[in-house]
N, C-alpha and C positions, 0 to 999 in steps of 0.2 A: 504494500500500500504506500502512495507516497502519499508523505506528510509533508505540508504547505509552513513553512516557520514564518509567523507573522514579526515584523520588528516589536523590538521592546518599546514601550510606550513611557518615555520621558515626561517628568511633568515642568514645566517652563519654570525657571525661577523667577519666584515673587518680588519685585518690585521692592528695594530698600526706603527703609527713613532713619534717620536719625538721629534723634531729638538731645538736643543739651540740655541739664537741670532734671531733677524730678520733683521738681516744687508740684500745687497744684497742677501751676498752665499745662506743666510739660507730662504728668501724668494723664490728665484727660487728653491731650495731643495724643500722647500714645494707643490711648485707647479708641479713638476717631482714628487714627492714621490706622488702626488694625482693623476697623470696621470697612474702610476703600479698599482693605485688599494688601498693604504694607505690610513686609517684616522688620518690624520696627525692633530697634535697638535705643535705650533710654542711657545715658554716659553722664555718671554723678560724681562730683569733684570728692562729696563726704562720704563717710561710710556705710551708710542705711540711707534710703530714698527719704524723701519729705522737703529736703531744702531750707528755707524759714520752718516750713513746720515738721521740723526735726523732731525727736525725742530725747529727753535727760531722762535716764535712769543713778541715782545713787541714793545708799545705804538708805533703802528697801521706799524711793521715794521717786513717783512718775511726775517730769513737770514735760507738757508741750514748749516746745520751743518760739514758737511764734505764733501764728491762727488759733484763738479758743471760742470765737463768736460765727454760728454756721447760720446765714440768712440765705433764700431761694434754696431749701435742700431739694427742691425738683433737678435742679441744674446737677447734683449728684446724682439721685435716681435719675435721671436719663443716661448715665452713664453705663450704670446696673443693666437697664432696660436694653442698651444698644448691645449687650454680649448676651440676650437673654437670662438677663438674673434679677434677683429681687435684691435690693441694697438690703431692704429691714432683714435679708437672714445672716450677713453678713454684720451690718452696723444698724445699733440703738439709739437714735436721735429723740433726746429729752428736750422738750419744751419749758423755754425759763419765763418764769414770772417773781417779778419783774425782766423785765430785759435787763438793767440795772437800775441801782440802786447811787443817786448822783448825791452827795456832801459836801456842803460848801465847806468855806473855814469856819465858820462858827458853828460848825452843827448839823445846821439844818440840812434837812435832806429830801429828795424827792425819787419819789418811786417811779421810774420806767416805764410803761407797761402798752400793750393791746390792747387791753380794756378800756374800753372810749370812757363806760361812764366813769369809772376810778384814775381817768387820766383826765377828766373833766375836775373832777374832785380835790386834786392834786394841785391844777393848774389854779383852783378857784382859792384853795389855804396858802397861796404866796400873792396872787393877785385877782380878787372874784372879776374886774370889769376885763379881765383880761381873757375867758373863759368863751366867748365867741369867736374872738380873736383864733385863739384856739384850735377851733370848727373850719373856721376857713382857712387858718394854715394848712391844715390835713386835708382838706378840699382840693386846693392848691399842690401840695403835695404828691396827691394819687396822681392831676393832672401830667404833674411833669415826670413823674413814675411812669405814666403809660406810654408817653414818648419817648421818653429820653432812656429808659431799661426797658421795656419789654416792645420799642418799635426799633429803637437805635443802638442796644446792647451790645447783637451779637452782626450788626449790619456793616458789613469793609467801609472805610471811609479812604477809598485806593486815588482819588481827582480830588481837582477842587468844586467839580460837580456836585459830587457828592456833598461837601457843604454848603455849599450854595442851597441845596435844597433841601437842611433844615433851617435856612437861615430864620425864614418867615415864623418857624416854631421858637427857633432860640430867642428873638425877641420878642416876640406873644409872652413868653415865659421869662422875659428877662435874666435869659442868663447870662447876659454882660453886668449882670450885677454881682455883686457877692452871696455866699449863702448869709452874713449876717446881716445886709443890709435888707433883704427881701424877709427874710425873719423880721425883722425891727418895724416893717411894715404891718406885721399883725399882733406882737406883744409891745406892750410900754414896761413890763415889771422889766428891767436888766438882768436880773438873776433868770427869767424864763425865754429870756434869750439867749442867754448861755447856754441852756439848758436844752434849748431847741436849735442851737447851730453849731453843737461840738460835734457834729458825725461823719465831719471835712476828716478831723485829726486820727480818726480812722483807716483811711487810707491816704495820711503822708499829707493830706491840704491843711491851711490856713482858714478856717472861715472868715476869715477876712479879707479875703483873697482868691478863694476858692469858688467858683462859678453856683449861680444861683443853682445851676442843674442840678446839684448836688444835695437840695433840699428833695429829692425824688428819696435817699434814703430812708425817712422818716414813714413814708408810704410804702416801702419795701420790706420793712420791719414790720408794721402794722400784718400788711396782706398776710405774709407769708412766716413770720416770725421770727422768733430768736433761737436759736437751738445751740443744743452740748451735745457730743457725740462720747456714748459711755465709752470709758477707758482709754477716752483722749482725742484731741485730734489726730494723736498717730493712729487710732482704728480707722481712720478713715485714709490716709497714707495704705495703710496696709493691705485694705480692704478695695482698693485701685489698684496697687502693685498684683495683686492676686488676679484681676481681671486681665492685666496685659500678660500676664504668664501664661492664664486662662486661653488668651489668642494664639500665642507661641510665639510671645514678644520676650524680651530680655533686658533686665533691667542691669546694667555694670557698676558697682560703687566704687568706688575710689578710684576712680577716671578722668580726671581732670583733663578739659579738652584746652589745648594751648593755640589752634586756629582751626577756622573753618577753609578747605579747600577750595580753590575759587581758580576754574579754570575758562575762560574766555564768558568771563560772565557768569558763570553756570556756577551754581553750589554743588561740588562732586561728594561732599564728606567732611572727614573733621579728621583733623590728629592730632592725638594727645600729645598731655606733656611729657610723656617719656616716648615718643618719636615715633607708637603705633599709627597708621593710618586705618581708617574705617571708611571705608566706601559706601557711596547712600546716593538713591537719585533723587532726594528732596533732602533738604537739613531743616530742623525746626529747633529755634533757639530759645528755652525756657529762661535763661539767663537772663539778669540785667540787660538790657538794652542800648545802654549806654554802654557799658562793658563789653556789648557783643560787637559795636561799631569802633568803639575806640582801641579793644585788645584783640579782639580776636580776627579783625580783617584790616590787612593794609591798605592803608590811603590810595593806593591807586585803584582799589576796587571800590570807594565809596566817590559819590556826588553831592549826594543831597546830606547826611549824616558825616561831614567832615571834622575833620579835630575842633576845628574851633566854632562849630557850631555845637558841638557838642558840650566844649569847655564851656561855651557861654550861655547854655540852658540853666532852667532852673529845677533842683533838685529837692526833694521834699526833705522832712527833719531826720535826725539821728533818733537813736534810742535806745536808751539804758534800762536793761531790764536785770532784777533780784529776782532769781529763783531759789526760794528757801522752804523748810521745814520744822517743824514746829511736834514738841513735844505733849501736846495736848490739843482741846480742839477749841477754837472760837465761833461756835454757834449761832451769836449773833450777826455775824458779817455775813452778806449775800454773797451770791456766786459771784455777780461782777459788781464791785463798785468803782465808781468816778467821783476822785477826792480833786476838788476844783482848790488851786491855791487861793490866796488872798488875791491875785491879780489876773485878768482874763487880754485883753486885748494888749498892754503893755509886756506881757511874759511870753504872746506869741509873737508879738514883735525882735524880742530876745533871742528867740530861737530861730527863725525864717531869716529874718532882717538882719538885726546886730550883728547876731550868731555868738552869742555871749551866752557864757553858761551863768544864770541868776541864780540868787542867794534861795525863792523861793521854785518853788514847783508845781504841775500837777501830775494827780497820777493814776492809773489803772490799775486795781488791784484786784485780782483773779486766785478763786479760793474755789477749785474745781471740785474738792471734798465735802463740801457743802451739797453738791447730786451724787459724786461719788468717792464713796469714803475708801475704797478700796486703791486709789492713787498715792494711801499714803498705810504707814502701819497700824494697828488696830490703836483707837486714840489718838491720833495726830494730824494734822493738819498740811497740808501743800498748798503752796500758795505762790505765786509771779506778780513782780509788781513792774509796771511800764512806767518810765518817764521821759516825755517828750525832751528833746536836747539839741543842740545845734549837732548838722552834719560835719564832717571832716572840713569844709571850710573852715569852720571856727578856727582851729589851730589849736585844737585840746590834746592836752597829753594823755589821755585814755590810760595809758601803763602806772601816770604817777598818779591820776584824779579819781579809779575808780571808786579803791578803797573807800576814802572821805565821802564821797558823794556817795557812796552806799550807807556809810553810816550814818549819814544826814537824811536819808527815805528811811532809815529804820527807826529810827529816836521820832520823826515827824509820827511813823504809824504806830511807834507806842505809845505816845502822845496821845492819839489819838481812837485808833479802832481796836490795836491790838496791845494790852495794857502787859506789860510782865515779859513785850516780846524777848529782850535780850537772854532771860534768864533760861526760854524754853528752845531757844533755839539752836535746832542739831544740826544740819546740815544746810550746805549756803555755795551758791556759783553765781556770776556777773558777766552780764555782757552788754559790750558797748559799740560806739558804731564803727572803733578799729576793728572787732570781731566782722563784722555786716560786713568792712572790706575784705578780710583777711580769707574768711572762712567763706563767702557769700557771695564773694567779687563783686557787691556794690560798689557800684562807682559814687567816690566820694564820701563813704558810709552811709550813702541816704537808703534808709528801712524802705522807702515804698519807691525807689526810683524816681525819675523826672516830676515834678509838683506841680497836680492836678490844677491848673490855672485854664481858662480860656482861650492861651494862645498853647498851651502846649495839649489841648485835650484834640481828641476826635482827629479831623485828615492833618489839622497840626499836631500828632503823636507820632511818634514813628510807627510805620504802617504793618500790618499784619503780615504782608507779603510784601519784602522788601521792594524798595525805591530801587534799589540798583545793581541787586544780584537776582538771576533770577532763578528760583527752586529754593528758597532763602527764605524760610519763615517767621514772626515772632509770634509768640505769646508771651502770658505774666502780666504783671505789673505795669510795665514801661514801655507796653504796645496801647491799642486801642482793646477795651475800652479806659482799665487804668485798673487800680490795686484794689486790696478789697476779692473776699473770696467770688463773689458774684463776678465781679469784674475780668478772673484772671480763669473762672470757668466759663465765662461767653468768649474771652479771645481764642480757647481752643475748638467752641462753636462755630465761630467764622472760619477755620479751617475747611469746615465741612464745603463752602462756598470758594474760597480759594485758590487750596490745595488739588489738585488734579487727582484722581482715582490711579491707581494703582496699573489700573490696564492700560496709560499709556503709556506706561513705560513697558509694556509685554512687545 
């Protein structure tokens, strides 16, 4: 009998990407670049994926490194969704009430919350006439919510077409203003304008400075709410990492990429700093942005993103954070509170402007054992405290200031929330904005990259898909739409729009 031998049937190699960072952007990048059909490769300078939102483990105590406030978790679940899985079996998202808990210096304090009528309530024991006021901010609010994040979030701003045609919206909505000066338009009390325009310094802006747009937070929060992801934001880190392994993607830690390959235009790859090359037919950079144009591609491959348009952006603030623990528990401190110094508009000025590090402060203080107690030993307490600082412009000695300046946020919070802290406290680490360069490659120590202003937001950001390489992607922070977890999971959204499918490169 004769037998006919058919050829062996090859399957076509899949299409590379290769993305830098595994912060947020650049995890959900991965996970969209595996959904078109990419075998993606993820290259992280640190040792464990996350990036800012890294994990601290010591003597027997979890602190998140950076991200602890999860708003829009849809924009997670679709993540889940696009590999056919359910997030909730993987990760527990707890709803906080309040969202926080804000402290002036004397005291007084104001509850957070969703609850319209207990934030009516709220708003009416510091200022009653102020209480309509109120009504139409959060009116106002959803308004530029529904434009400005759920029309123009995840939308490329690649022309200047493209803004041209929200111009007609952005001044409807004046967002040539500031968020506090369009705030000040519907409160008179001062305290309830602090109150209602600190959610700039959330991702890296100035509300004094910071484009009215950015009053859409306050309706973003409301909608969809505040959340804690039990056991940390690294379960959520980990519970992504799993989904791109889940594709047959790869994640590399301790990878430090030292340039991206650039050959007649074209993004081929990346290679590290110890002289591997990685070949890729798309590169997608989770990195700083400013970092990515200023180190890792040479001047001759850049146009629009040149040295010195880059040196002469502007950059959001630094940030000193204590991550400590405590030998007992403090029960009455909420998960997050906002301790406002004695000074508001003058101490932001200090830190953006002067860039002086001042006598006083504010501060964020995150007490994640308050939903779960299990981040710290049985009876004890974890806790990270943020304070806003001048970036690496200032000229601060980081190596000689930390120390003092740490003990100056500890004496202030057992002054104040946390009484007896020196006595209880067991374990203790710092980090300042020489860390963000060193360890983070921000450019210039700035925590949220380029500062959310109106000239540097939207087709003035640097672009999703670079201006002048092409297959050259960004997400993060320091692309469109801007920091903030919502913000740095729609720029791996517009991927979807972008980025070319996988088949064209077959």
């Amino acid at each position: 009998m004769l037998t006919l031998e058919r050829p062996l049937q090859t399957q076509a190699p899949r299409a590379r990407a290769v993305v830098i960072g595994s912060g947020f952007g650049g995890l959900a990048a991965a996970i969209r670049l595996g959904v078109k059909g990419y075998q993606v490769t993820v290259v992280e300078k640190l040792g464990a994926p996350g990036g800012r939102a890294s994990v601290y483990r010591q003597s027997g105590f979890t602190f998140d490194a950076g991200p602890t406030i999860v708003t829009a978790p849809f924009l997670f679940e679709e993540l889940w969704a696009l590999c056919g899985r359910n997030m909730a079996d993987d990760v527990e998202l707890r709803a906080m009430s309040p969202f926080y808990r804000i402290r002036f210096d004397d005291g007084a304090s104001f509850d957070y919350s969703g609850d319209m009528s207990a934030m009516r309530e709220e708003v009416a024991r510091f200022s009653p006439g102020d209480v309509d006021g109120f009504m139409r901010f959060m009116d106002r609010s959803r308004e530029i919510c529904r434009i400005g994040f759920e029309q123009l979030g995840d939308a490329p701003f690649l022309s200047p077409l493209d803004m041209a045609r929200i111009a007609p919206d952005l001044i409807r909505l004046q967002g040539y203003r500031s968020v506090y000066a369009l705030v000040s338009q519907y409160f008179r009390n001062e305290r309830l304008r602090t109150i209602f325009s600190f959610h700039p310094l959330l991702i890296g802006g100035n509300p004094f400075r910071a484009s009215a747009i950015y009053c859409l937070i306050a309706a973003l929060e409301k909608r969809w709410g505040v959340h804690y992801a039990m056991g940390g934001t690294g379960a959520l880190v980990a519970g992504l990492a799993g989904l791109i392994e889940g594709q047959g993607g790869r994640i590399r830690c301790n990878c430090e990429v030292g340039s991206i390959i650039v050959e007649n235009g074209v993004a081929k790859g990346v290679r590290l700093a110890d002289g591997e090359r990685i070949d890729a037919d798309i590169v997608v950079s989770n990195a700083d942005s400013a970092w990515t144009y200023r180190h890792l591609l040479p001047p001759s491959t850049r146009r629009r993103w040149s040295d010195r348009k880059i040196d002469r952006a502007h950059y959001s603030m630094g940030l000193f954070l204590w991550y400590f623990g405590v030998r007992r528990r403090y029960d009455e401190v909420a998960h997050h509170t906002i301790l406002m110094g004695p000074r508001y508009r003058e101490l932001l000025k200090d830190i953006f402007q002067r860039k002086i590090l001042a006598q006083d402060f504010s501060l964020y203080l995150h007490r994640p054992t308050a939903t779960d107690p299990g981040l710290a030993p049985p009876g004890c307490d974890a806790f990270y405290v943020l304070s806003p600082v001048p970036n690496l412009e200032g000229g601060q000695d980081w190596s000689r200031l930390a120390e003092s300046y740490r003990q100056r946020i500890a004496g202030a919070l057992e002054a104040s929330l946390l009484p007896g802290l020196s006595e209880y406290l067991v374990t203790s680490r710092v980090a300042t904005p020489l860390n963000f360069e060193t360890d983070l490659n921000a450019y210039r120590g700035a925590a949220f990259g380029l500062e959310p202003i109106l000239t540097q937001s939207a087709w003035f950001r640097p672009h999703n898909a670079s201006e002048d390489i092409r297959n050259l992607f960004l997400v993060g922070a320091g692309t469109h739409p801007g920091a903030g977890l919502p913000g740095v999971l729609s720029s791996a959204r517009i991927l979807d729009k972008v980025a070319p499918h996988a088949s064209v490169f077959a």
